[in-house]
RODO-2510 file (C-alpha; in nm, 4 decimals, decimal comma):
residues 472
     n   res          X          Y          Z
     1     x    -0,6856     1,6942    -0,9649
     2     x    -0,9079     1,7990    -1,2177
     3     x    -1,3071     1,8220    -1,1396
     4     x    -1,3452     1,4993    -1,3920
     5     x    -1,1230     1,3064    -1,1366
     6     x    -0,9269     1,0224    -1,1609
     7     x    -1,0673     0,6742    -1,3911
     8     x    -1,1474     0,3847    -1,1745
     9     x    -0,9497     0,0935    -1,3307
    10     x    -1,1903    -0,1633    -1,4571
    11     x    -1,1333    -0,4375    -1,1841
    12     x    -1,2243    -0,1910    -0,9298
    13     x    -1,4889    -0,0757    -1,1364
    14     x    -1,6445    -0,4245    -1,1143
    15     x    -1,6005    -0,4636    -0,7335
    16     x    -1,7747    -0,1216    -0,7362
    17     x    -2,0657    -0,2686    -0,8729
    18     x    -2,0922    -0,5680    -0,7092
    19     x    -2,3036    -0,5064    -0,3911
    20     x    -2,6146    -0,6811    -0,3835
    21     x    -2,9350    -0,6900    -0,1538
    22     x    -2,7531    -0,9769     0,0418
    23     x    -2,4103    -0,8679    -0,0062
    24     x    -2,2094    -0,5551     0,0612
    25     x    -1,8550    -0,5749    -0,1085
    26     x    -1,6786    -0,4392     0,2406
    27     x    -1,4248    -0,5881     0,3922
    28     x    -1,4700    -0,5994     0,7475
    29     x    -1,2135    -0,6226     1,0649
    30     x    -1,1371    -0,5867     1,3831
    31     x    -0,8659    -0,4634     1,6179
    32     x    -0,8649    -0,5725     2,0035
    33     x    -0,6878    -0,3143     2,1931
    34     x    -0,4941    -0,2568     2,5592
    35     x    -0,5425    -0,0461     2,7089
    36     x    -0,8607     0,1867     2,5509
    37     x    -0,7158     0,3934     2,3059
    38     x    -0,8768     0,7496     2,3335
    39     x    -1,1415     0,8556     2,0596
    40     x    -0,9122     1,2270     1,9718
    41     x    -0,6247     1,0371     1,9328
    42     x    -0,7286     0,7890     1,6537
    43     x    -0,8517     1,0479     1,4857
    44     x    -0,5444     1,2140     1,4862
    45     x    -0,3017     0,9500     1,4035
    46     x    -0,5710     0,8613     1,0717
    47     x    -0,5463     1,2355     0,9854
    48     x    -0,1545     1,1872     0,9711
    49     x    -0,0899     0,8664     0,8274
    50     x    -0,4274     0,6832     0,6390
    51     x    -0,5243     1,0150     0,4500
    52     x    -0,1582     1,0791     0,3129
    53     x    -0,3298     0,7259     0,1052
    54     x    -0,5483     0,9507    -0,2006
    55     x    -0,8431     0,6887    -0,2004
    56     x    -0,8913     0,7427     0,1954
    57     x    -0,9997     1,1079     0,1025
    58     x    -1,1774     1,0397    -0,2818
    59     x    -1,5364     0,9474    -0,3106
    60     x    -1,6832     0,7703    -0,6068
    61     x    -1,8910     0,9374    -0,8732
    62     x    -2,0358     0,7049    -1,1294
    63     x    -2,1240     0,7851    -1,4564
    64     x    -2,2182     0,5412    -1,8022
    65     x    -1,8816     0,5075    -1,8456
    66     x    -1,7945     0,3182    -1,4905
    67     x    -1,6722     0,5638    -1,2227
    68     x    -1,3887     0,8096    -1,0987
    69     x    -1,2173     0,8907    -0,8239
    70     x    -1,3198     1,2976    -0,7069
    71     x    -1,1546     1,4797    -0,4070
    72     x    -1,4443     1,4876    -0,1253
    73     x    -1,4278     1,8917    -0,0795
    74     x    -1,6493     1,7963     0,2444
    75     x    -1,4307     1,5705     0,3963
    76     x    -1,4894     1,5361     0,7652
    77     x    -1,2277     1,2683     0,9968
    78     x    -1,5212     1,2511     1,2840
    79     x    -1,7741     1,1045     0,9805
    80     x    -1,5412     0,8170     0,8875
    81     x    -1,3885     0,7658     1,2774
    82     x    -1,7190     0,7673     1,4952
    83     x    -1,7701     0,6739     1,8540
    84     x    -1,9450     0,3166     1,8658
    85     x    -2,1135     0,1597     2,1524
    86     x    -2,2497    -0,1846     2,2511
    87     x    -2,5780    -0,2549     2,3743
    88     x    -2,5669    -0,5911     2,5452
    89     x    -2,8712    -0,8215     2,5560
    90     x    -2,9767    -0,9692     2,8165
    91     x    -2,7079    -1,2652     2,9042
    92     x    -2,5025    -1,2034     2,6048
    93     x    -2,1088    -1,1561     2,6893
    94     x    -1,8697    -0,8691     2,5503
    95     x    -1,7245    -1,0691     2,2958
    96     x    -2,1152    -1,2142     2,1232
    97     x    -2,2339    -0,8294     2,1358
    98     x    -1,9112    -0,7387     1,9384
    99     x    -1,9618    -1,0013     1,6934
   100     x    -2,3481    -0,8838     1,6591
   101     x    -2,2274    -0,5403     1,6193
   102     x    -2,0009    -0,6274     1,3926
   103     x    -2,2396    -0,8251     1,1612
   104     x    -2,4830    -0,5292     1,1737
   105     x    -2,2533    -0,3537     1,0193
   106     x    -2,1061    -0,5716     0,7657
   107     x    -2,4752    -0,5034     0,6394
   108     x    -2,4744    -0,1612     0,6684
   109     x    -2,4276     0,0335     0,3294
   110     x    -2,1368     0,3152     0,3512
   111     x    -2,2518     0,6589     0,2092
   112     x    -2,1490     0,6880    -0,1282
   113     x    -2,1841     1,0997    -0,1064
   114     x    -1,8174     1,0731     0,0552
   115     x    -1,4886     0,8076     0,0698
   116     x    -1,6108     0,4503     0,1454
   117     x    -1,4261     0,3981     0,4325
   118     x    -1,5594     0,3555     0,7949
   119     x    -1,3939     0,3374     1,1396
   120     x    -1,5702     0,2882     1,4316
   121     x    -1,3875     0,2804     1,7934
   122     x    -1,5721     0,1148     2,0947
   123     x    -1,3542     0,2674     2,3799
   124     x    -1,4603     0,0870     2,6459
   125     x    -1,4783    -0,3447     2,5443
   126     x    -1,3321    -0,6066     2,7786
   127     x    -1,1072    -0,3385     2,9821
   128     x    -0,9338    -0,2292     2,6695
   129     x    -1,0911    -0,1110     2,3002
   130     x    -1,2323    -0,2301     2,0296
   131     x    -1,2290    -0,0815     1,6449
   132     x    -1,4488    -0,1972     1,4061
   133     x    -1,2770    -0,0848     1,0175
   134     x    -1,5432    -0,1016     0,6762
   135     x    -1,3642    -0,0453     0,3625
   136     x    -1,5292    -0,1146    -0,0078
   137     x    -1,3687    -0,3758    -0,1843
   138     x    -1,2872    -0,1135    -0,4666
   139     x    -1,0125     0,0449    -0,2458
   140     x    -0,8020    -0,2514    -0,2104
   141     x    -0,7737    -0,5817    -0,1813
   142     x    -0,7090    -0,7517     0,1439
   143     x    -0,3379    -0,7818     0,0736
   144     x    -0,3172    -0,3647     0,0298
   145     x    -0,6013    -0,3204     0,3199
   146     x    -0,4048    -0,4953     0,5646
   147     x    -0,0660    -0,3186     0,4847
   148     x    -0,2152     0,0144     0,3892
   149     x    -0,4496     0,0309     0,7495
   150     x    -0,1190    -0,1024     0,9299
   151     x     0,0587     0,2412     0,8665
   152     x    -0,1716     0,3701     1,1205
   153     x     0,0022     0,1513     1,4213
   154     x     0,2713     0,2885     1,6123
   155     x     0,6465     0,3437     1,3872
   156     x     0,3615     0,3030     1,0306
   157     x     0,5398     0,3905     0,7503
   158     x     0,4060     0,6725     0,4799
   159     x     0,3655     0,5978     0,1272
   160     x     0,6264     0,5768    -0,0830
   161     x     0,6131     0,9480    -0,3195
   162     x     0,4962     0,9437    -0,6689
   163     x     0,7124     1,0643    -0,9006
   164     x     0,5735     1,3636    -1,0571
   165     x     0,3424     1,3188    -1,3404
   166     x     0,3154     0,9328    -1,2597
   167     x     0,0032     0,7977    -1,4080
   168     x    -0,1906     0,6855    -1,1408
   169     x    -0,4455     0,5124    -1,3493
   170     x    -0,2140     0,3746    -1,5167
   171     x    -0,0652     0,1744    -1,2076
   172     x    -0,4068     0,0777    -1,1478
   173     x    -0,4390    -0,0863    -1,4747
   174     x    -0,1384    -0,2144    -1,5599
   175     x    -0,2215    -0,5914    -1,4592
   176     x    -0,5419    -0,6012    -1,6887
   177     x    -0,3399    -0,4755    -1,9689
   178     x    -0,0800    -0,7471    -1,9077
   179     x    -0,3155    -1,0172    -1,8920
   180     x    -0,6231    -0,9384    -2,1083
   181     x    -0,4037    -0,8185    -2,3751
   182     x    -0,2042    -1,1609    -2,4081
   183     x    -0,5163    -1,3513    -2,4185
   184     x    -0,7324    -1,1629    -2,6144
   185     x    -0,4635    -1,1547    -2,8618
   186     x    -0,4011    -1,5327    -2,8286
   187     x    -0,0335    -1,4772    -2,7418
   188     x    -0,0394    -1,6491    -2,4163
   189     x     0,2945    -1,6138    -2,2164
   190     x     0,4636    -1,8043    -1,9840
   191     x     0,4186    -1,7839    -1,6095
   192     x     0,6193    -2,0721    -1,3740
   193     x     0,3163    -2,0419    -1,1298
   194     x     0,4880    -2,3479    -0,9371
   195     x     0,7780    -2,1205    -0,8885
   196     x     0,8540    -1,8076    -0,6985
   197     x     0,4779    -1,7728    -0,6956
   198     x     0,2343    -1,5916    -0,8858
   199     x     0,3215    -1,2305    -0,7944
   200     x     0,6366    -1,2910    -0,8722
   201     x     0,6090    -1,4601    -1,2057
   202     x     0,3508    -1,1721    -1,3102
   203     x     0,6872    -0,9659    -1,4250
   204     x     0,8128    -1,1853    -1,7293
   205     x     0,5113    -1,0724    -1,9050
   206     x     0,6716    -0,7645    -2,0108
   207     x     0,9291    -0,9420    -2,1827
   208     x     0,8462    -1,3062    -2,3124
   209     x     1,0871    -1,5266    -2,4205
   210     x     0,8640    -1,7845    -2,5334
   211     x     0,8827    -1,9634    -2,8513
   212     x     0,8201    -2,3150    -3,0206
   213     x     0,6730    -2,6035    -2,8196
   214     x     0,6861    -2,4284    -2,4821
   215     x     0,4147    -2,1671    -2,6486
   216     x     0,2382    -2,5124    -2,7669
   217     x     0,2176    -2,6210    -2,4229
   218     x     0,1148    -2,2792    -2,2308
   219     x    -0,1650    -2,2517    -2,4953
   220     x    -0,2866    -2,5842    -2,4144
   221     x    -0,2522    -2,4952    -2,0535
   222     x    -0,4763    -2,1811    -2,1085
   223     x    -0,7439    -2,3600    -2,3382
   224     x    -0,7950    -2,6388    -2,1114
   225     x    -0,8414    -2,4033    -1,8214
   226     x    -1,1107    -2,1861    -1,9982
   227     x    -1,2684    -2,5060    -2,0500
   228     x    -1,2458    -2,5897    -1,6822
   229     x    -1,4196    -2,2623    -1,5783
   230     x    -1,6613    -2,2978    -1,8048
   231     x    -1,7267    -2,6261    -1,7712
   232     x    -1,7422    -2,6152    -1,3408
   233     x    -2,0558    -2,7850    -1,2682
   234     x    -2,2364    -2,5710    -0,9764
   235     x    -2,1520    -2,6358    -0,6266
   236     x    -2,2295    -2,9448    -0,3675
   237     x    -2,5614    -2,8679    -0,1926
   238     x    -2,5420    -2,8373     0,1551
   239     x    -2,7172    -2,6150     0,4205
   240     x    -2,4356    -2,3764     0,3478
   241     x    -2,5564    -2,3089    -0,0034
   242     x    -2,8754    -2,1737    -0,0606
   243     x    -3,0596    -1,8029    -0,0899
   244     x    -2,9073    -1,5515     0,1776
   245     x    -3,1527    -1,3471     0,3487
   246     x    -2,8723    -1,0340     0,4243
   247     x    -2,8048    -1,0832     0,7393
   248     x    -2,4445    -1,1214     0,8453
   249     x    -2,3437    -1,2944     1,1723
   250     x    -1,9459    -1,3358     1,2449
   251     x    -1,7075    -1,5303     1,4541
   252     x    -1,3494    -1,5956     1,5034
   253     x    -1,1594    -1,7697     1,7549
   254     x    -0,8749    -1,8029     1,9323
   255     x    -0,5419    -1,7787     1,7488
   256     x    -0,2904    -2,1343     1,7456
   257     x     0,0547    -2,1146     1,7380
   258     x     0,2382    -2,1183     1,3787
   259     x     0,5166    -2,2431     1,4283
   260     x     0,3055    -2,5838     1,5488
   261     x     0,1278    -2,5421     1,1914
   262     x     0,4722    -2,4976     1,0362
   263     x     0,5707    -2,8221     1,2102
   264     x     0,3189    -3,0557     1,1014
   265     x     0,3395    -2,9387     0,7379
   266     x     0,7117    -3,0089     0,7626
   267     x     0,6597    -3,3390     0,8819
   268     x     0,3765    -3,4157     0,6588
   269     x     0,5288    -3,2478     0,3550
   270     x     0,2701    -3,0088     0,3138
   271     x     0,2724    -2,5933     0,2960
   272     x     0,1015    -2,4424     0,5682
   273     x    -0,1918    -2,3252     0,3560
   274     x    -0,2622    -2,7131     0,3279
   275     x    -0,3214    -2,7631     0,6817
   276     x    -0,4694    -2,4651     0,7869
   277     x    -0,7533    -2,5531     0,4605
   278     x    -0,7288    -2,8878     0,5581
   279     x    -0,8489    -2,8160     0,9307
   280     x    -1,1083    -2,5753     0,7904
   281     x    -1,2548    -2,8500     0,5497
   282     x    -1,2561    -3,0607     0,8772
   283     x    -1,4589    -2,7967     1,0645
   284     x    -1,7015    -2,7794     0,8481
   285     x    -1,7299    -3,1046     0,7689
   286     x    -1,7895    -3,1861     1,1787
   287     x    -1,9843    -2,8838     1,1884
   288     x    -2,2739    -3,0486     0,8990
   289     x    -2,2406    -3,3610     1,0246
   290     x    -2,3594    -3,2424     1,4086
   291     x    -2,6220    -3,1164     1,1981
   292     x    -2,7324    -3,4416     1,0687
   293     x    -2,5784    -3,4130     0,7371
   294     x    -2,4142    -3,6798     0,5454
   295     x    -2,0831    -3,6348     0,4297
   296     x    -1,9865    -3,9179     0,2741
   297     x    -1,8007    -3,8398    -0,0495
   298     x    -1,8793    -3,4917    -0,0284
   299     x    -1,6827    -3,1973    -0,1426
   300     x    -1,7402    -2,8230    -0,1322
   301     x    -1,5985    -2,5690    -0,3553
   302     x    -1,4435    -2,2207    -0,2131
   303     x    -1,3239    -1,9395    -0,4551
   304     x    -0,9782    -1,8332    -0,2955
   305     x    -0,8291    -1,5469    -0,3557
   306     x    -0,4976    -1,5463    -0,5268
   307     x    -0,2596    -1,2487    -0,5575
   308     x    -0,1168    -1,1364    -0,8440
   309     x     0,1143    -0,8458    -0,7380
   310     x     0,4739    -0,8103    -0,5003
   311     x     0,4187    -0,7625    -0,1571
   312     x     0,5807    -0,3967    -0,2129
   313     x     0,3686    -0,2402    -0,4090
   314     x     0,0679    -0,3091    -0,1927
   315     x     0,0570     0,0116    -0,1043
   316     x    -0,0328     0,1230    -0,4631
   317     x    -0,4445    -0,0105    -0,3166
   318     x    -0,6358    -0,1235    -0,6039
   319     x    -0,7614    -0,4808    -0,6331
   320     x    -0,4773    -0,7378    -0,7912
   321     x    -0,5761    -1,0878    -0,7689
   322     x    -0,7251    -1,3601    -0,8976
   323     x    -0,9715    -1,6609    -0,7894
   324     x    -0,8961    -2,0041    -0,7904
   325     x    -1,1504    -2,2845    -0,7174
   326     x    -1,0353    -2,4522    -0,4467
   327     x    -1,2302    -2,8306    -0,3607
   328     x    -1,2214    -2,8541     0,0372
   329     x    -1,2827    -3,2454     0,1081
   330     x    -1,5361    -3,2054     0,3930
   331     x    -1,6534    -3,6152     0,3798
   332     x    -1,3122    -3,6426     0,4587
   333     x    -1,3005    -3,7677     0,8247
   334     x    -0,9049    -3,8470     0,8678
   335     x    -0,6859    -3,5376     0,9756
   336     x    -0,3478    -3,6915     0,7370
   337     x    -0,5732    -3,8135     0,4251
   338     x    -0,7396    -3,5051     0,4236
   339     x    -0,4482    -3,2662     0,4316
   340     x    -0,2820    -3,4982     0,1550
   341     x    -0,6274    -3,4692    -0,0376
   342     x    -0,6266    -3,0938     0,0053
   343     x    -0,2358    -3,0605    -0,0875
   344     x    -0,2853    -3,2696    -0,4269
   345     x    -0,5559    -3,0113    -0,5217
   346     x    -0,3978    -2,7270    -0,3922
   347     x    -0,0770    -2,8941    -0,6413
   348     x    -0,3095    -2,8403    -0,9443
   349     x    -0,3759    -2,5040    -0,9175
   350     x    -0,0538    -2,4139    -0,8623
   351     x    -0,0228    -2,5280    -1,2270
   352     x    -0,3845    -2,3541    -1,3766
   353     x    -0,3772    -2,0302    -1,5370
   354     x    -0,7248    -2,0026    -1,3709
   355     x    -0,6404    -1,6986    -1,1507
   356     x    -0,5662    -1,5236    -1,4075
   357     x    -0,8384    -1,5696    -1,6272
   358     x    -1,0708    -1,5371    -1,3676
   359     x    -0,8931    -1,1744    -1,3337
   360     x    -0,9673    -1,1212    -1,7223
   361     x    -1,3312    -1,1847    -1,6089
   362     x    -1,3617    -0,9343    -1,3925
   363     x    -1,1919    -0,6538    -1,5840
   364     x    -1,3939    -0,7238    -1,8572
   365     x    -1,6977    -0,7421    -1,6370
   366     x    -1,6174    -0,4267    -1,5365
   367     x    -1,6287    -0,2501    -1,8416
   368     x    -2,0123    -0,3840    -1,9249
   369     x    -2,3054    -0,2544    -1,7909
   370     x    -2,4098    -0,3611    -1,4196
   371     x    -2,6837    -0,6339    -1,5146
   372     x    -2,4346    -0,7972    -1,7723
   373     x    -2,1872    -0,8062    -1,4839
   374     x    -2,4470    -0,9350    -1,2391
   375     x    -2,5052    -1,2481    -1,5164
   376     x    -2,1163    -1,2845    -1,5400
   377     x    -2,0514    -1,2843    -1,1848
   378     x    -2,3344    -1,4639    -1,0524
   379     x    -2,1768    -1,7614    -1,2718
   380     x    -1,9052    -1,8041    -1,0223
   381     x    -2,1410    -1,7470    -0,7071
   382     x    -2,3216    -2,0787    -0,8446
   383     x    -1,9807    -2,2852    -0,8384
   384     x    -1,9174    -2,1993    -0,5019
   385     x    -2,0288    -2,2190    -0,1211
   386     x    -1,7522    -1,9790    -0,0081
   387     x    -1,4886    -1,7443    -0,0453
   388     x    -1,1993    -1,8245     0,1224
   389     x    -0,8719    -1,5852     0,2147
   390     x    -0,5200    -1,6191     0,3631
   391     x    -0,3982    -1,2962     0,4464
   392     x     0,0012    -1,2765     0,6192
   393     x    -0,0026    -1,0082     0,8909
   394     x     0,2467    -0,8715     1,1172
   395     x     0,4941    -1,1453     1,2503
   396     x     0,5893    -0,8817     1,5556
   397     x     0,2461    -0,7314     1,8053
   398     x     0,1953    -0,3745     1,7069
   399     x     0,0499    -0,1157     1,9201
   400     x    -0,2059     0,1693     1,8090
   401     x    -0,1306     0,5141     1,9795
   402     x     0,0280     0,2907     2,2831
   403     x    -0,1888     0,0145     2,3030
   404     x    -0,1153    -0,3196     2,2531
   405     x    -0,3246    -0,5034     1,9817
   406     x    -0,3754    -0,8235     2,1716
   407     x    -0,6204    -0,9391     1,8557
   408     x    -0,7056    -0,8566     1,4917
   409     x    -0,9724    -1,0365     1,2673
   410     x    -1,0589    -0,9812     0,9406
   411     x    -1,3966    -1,0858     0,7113
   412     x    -1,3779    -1,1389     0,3629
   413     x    -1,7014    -1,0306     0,1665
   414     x    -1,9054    -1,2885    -0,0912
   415     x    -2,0429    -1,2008    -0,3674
   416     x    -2,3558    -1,2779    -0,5896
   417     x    -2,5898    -1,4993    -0,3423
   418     x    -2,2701    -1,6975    -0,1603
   419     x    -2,3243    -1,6570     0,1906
   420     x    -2,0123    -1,7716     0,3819
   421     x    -1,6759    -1,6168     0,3609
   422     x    -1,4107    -1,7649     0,5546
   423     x    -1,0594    -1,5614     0,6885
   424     x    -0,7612    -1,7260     0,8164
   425     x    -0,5000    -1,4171     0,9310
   426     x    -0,1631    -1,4197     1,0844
   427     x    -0,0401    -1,2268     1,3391
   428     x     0,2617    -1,1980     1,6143
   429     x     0,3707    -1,5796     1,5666
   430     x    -0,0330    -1,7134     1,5995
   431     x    -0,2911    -1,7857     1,3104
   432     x    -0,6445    -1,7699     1,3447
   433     x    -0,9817    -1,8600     1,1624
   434     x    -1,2437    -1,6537     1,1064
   435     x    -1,6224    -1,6798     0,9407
   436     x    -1,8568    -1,4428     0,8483
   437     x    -2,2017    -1,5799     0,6853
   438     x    -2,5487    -1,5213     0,6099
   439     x    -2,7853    -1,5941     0,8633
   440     x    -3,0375    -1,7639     0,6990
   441     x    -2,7658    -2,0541     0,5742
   442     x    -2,5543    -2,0388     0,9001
   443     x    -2,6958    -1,8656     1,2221
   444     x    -2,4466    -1,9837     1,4453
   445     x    -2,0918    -1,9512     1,2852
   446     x    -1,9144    -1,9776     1,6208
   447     x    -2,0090    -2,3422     1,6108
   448     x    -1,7862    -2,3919     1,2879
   449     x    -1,5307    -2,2127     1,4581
   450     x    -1,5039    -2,4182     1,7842
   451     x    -1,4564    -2,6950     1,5396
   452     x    -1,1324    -2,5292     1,4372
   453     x    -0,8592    -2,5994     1,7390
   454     x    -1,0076    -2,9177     1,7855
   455     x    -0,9787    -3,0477     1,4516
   456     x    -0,5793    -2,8833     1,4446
   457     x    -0,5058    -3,0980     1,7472
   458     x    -0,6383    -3,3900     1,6255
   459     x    -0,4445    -3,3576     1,3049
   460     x    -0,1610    -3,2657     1,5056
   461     x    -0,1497    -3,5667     1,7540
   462     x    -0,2330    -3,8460     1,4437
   463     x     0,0757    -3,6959     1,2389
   464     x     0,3165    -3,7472     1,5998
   465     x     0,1385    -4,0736     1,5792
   466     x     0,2520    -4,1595     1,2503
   467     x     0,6041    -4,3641     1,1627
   468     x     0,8474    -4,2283     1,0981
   469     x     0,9167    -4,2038     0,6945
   470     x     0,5862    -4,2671     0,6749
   471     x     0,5044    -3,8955     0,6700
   472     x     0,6142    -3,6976     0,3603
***
């Protein structure tokens, strides 16, 4: 590589960018291991497999131009996999010092002298481990985190080779140029987002075949989605949505079985991200409400993540997606209505080009300097309470150097002054909800989360309530 380094492609470029006094642009997660997994031996097995991944061993060197990737000629394993310890507080449990822990250092900057990547192993939590993993947002999104950090496990596969003289940056770009160009250009082409997905549907922009009134009707598609985003009037206020103060507190619960979610969306015609959103609308909804908040009528908005490239090239890193404003009906007190509420809007987005403008956003945010970018983005951050992801993991437990992982948890960062993220992950046949927000707007995020099963096994006994036909 030469000493210049490697471009950063301009989506990155604006994740890059993006941290703020309240808000670090890490994703944050957790494994729960058994039995302890020994300190020499993760560092060994992220030697072998994570660093064969170029970005685990590039810093980032800035410059007026945005920012390259540059070899780290003092790259040292023990200063991104460090021994952790908890420090309990009088009272508190294992599992609320983790979480503390774990909030602490969702606020914690990562040194930008060397890669921006952090793994910390507490050998000794609840009889087995714990490992707390920090990567910056402009590694990867969570769809290449989670299958890039899962070649670490026991059997992980290596990256697939280059082929020599393969353009890296080029790889790392070749989204914005699919999508900026077309719409810059005004030659908008078609994408059956209802179809096979977006992903998917991202490869017929290389060859369009596109002509007439179809091209009449895309355009209008397009236009009448700029004006949407443009148009979003900011967010519902609730306690949720306010100024964060910067510090991070984080919860997740117990994980519920998914073939039970599978069932109820089968019986109440519904995908499974429409009742998992649906019982996370319902959580917070019961959540406010315990507060003393009125619901009535109310809706909150949360930008969701929407991914824009196949499941096998995630291990290409880089950030691929786009964001969708999703309305989660929290006035919405009955389990069916609001699962049918949340599947009718989750039907129009599945029709919006929104993702992918919102993508044109940030690459073009990325290429402007970091207080224009702070104006663009903090346009979405007033739109939304929070940022909401649905990762797929593993369907089959994995072990890490012999250990079982009995748990893994994920937090999704927020940007501009949003101060609650929400994760829902997948693992070994069980899903699970997680929340990480600010706490000056939500102190206690655990009590959303206890809301969670609850509000699933309500939904779930009302739908074996129901008729039958009466369901679909």
């Amino acid at each position: 590589m030469s000493a210049a380094g490697e471009r950063m492609s301009r989506v990155d470029t604006a994740w890059l960018r993006m941290d703020n006094d309240v808000n670090l642009m890490m994703i944050v997660g957790i494994w729960l291991l058994e039995p302890g997994v020994a300190y020499d031996a993760l560092c060994e097995r992220v030697a072998s497999k994570l660093l064969k991944y170029d970005r685990f061993r590039q810093k980032v060197v800035q410059d007026a131009m945005g920012a390259s990737w540059v070899d780290d000629t003092e790259f040292d394993i023990h200063r991104h996999v460090r021994r952790g310890a908890l420090t309990r507080k009088r009272g508190e449990s294992e599992r609320s010092a983790l979480q503390r822990h774990a909030g602490e250092l969702a606020t914690t900057a990562l040194d930008p002298e060397h890669p921006l990547w952090q793994f910390d192993l507490i050998e000794d939590y609840e009889g087995g481990s714990a490992m707390i993993a920090r990567i910056h947002h402009c590694i990867g999104d969570g769809i290449a985190l989670v299958s890039v950090t899962l070649t670490i496990t026991d059997g992980g596969s290596d990256p697939p080779k280059r082929r020599r003289g393969a353009a890296h940056a080029g790889e790392a770009d070749w989204l914005t140029d699919s999508v900026l160009k077309p719409l810059t250009e005004l030659s908008v082409k078609a994408i059956d987002l209802a179809g096979g997905g977006v992903a998917k549907s991202m490869e017929v922009l290389s060859n369009p075949k596109l002509r007439g009134a179809e091209l009449v009707r895309v355009g209008a598609q397009v236009l009448s989605d700029v004006a949407a985003l443009a148009l979003m009037s900011d967010d519902s206020p609730t306690r949720l949505k306010g100024k964060p103060i910067g510090q991070k507190v984080v919860a997740w619960g117990e994980p519920i079985p998914l073939e039970a979610v599978k069932a109820i969306g089968k019986a109440l015609g519904a995908s499974v991200n429409d009742v998992l959103l649906a019982c996370v609308a319902g959580a917070i909804g019961h959540y406010l409400r315990d507060q003393g908040d009125t619901t009535d009528g109310q809706e909150i908005r949360a930008m969701v993540p929407v991914n824009l490239r196949p499941l096998d090239k995630a291990w290409q890193l880089g950030n691929q997606f786009g964001l969708a404003p999703l309305v989660l009906p929290i006035g919405i007190v009955h389990p069916v209505e609001r699962v049918y509420a949340v599947r009718a809007r989750m039907n129009e987005l599945k029709n919006s080009y929104q993702p992918l403008l919102a993508f044109a956003v940030l690459a073009i945010a990325g290429l402007t300097i970091k207080p224009v970018q702070d104006a663009i983005l903090g346009l979405f951050s007033k739109k939304a309470t929070a940022v909401m992801t649905n990762v797929p993991g593993p369907a089959a437990p994995l072990k890490l150097c012999g250990s079982a992982m009995r748990q893994t948890m994920f937090w999704v960062p927020a940007s501009g002054d949003i101060g609650v993220g929400v994760s829902v992950l997948s693992y070994a046949g069980g899903v699970q909800f997680g929340l990480i927000t600010d706490k000056g707007l939500c102190p206690k995020p655990q009590q959303i989360i206890d809301r969670f099963e609850p509000e699933f096994e309500k939904l779930m006994m009302v739908t074996l309530m129901l008729p039958w036909g009466d369901a679909a």
